[in-house]
C-alpha positions as CSV (number, residue, x, y, z in Angstrom):
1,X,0.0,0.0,0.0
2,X,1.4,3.2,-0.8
3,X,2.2,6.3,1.9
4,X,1.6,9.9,0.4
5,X,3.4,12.6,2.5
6,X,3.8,16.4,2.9
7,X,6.7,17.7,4.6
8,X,6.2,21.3,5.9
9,X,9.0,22.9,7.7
10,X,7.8,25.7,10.4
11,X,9.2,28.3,12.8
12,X,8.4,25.5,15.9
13,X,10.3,22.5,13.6
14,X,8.4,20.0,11.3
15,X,5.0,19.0,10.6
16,X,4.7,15.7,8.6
17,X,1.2,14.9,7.0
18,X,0.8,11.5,6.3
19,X,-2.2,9.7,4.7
20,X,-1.4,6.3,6.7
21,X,0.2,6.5,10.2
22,X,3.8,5.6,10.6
23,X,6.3,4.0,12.9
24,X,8.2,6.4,15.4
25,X,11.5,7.6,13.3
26,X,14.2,8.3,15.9
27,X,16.4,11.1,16.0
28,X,14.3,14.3,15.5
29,X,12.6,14.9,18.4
30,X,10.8,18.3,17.0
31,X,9.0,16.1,14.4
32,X,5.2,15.7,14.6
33,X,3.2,13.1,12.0
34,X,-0.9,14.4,11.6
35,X,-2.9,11.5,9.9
36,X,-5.3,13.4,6.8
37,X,-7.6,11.5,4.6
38,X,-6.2,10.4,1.2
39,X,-9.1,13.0,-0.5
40,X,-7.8,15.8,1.7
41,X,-4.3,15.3,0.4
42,X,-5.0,14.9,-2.9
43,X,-6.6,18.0,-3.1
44,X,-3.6,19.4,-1.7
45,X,-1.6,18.1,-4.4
46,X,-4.1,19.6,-7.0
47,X,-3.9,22.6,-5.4
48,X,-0.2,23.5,-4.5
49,X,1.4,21.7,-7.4
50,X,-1.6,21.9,-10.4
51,X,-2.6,25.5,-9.0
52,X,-6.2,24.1,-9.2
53,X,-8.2,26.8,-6.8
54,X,-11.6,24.8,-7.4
55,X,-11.9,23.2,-4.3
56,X,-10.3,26.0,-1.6
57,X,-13.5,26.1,0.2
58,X,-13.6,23.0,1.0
59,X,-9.8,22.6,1.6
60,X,-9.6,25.4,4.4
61,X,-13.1,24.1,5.9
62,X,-11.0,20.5,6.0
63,X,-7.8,21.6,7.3
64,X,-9.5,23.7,10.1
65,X,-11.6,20.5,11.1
66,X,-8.4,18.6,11.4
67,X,-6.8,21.9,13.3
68,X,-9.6,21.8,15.9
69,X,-9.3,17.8,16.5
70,X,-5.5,18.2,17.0
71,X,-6.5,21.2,20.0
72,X,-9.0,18.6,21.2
73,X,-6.7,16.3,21.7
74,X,-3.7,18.0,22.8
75,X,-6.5,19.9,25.4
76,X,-7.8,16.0,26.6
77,X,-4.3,14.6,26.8
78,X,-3.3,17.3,28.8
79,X,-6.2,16.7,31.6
80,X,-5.5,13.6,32.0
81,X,-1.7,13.9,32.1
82,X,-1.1,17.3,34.2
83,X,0.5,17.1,37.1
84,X,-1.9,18.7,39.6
85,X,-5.4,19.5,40.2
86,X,-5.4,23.1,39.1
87,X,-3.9,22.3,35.6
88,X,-6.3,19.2,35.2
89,X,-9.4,21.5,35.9
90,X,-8.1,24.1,34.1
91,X,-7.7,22.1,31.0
92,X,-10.8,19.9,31.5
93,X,-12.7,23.0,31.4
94,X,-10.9,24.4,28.1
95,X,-12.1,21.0,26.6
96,X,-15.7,21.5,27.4
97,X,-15.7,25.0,26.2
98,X,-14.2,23.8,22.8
99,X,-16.5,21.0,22.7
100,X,-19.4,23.6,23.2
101,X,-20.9,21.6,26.3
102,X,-23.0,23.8,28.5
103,X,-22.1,24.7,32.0
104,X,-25.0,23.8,33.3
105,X,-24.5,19.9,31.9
106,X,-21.0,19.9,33.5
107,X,-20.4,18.1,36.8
């Protein structure tokens, strides 16, 4: 099966896309692998390398639903890793907020 890839090199160190997830690599610490669906990519390709602006909509509206789910998680992980109470709550209640859960249905 094949792998299709983007590389992107930021200011904070590298973001690898990957349509299938991958193995740890050793060595760079800084690198971070996102998982995107193999229409999502391709329209990526079409895009940046065919300069095919058809679909931009629907790219950006894509990209910022993979955006939020990566804040979800980073926001979830985060409560259930932090080392005290304070910083649990405090990111258990950043979750809810982005999740859109009323206050009134929290416990």
């Amino acid at each position: 099966m094949r792998r299709y890839t983007l590389i992107f090199y930021t200011t904070e160190g590298i973001l690898k896309i990957s349509t299938q997830p991958t193995q740890n690599e050793k060595g760079d610490s800084s690198m971070k692998q996102v998982q995107i669906s193999k229409d999502l990519f391709l329209l990526l390709i079409k895009y940046h390398i065919f300069e095919c602006y058809n679909d931009e909509e629907k790219i950006v509206e894509e990209l910022q639903k993979k955006f939020d789910s990566i804040i979800n998680r980073n926001l979830y992980t985060k409560y259930k890793t932090a080392p005290t109470e304070e910083e649990k709550e405090k990111a258990r209640q950043e979750y809810l907020d982005r999740k859109g859960i009323h206050s009134s249905f929290r416990w």
